[in-house]
C-alpha positions in Angstrom: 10.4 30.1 12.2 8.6 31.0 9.3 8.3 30.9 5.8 9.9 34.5 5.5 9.5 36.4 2.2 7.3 34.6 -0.1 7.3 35.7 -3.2 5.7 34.6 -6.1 8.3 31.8 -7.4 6.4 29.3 -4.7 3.1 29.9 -6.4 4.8 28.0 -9.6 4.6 24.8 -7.3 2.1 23.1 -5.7 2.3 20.5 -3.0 0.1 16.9 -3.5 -0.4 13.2 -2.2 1.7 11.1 -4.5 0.0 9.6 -7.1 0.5 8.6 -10.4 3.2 11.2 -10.6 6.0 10.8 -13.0 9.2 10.4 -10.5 11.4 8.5 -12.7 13.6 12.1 -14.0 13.6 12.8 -10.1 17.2 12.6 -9.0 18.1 14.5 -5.5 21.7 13.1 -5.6 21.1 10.7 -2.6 20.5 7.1 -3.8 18.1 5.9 -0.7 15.8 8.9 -1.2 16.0 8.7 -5.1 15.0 4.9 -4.3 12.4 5.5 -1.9 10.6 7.7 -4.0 11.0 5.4 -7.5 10.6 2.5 -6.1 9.0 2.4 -2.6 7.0 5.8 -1.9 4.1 4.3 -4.0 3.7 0.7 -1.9 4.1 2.8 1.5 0.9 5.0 0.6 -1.0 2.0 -0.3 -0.5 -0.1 2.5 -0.8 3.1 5.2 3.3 2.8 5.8 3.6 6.9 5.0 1.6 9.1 3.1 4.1 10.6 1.0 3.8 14.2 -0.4 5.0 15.4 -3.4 6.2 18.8 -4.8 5.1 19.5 -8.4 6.7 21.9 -11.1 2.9 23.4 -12.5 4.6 24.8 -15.9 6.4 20.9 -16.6 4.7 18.7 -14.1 7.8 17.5 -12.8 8.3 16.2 -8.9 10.9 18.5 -8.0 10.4 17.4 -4.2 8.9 15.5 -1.4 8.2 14.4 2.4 6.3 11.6 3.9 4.9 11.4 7.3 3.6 8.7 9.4 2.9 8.1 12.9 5.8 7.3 15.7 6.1 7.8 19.5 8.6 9.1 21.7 10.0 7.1 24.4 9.3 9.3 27.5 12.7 9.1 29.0 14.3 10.6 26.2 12.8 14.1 26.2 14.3 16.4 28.7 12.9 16.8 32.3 11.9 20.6 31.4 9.5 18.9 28.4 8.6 15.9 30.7 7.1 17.8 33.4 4.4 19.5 31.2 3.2 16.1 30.3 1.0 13.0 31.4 3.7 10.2 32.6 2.6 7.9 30.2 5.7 5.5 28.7 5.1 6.6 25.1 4.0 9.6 23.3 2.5 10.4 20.3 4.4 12.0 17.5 4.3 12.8 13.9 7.7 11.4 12.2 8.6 13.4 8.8 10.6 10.5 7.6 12.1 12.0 4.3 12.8 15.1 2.9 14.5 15.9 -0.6 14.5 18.6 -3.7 16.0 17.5 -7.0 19.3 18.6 -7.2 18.3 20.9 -10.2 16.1 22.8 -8.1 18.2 23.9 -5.2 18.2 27.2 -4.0 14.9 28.0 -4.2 14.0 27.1 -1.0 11.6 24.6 -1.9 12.9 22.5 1.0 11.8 25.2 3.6 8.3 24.7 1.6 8.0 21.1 1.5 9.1 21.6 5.5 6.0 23.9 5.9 4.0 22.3 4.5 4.7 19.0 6.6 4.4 21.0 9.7 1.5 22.5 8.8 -0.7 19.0 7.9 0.8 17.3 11.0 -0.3 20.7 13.2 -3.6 20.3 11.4 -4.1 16.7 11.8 -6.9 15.2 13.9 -4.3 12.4 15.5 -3.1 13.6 18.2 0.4 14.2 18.5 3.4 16.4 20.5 6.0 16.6 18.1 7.4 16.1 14.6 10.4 13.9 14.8 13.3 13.8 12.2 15.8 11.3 12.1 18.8 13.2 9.6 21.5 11.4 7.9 24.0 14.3 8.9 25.3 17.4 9.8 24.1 19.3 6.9 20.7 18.0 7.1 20.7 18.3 11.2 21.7 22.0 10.3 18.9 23.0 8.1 16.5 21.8 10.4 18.0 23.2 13.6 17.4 26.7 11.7 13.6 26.1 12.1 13.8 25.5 15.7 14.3 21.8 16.0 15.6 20.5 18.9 18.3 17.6 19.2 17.2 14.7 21.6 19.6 14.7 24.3 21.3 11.0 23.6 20.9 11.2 20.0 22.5 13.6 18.1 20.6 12.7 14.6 17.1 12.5 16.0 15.5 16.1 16.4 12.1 17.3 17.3 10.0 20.2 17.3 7.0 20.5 19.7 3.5 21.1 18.9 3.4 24.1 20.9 6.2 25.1 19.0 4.5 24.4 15.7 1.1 26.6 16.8 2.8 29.8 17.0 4.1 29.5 13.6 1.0 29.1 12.1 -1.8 31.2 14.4 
């Protein structure tokens, strides 16, 4: 897992806390995350909900993209017993949950959403919370599909809810 081949099209983007962005052209083709980002994204920040991130066209200053992350834990009993046994038996544990993910629907297939996925992996590895996974909860099979390509694991009951290890994370980026 790795963000193979990068070639110079990603330096034409950078990645940024929202802010006073301009999101109202963004349009990813899926009304809740078109929404969220409009609408909600901004209040979430404020009041500590998520800290949303977005992606920015530098040429047009357009939010062609974005994640948020926030805090979440993981019921212990539904990781598997090969995961379990490496860990403390506590009830709960920590994890980072990236809670959205979209590119506008003009930019696709660029493989800005493999960026803004980086990129999310990358601050939650980084991050001084501690924390064994990132968690995604996908909408559906396409979205459980692109990230089972970067290693993400299904949870064993719950086909929609995938997570990568922290372990898992550290070898991509030492």
């Amino acid at each position: 897992m790795t963000l193979s081949d990068t070639s110079d099209v990603f330096d034409n983007y950078l990645i940024e806390p929202l802010d006073k962005q301009d999101r109202a052209a963004f349009s990813c083709g899926v009304e809740p995350l078109d929404r969220y980002l409009k609408q909600q994204a901004g209040q979430d920040a404020r009041k500590r909900m998520a800290a949303p991130f977005v992606l920015i066209e530098k040429s047009s200053s357009a939010v062609v993209g974005y994640y948020t992350l926030s805090s979440t834990t993981i019921i212990f009993g539904e990781l598997s017993t090969e995961i379990t046994k490496k860990l403390p038996k506590y009830p709960n544990v920590p994890a980072t949950l990236l809670g959205r993910l979209a590119v506008d629907k003009k930019y696709r297939g660029r493989r800005l959403g493999e960026m803004l996925l980086m990129d999310a992996l990358h601050r939650s590895f980084y991050n001084e919370i501690a924390t064994i996974a990132v968690v995604v909860d996908v909408k559906d099979d396409q979205a459980r599909s692109f990230y089972e390509h970067f290693d993400f694991i299904q949870f064993p009951n719950f086909p929609y809810r995938l997570f990568l290890l922290m372990d898992t994370i550290a070898k991509v980026f030492e």
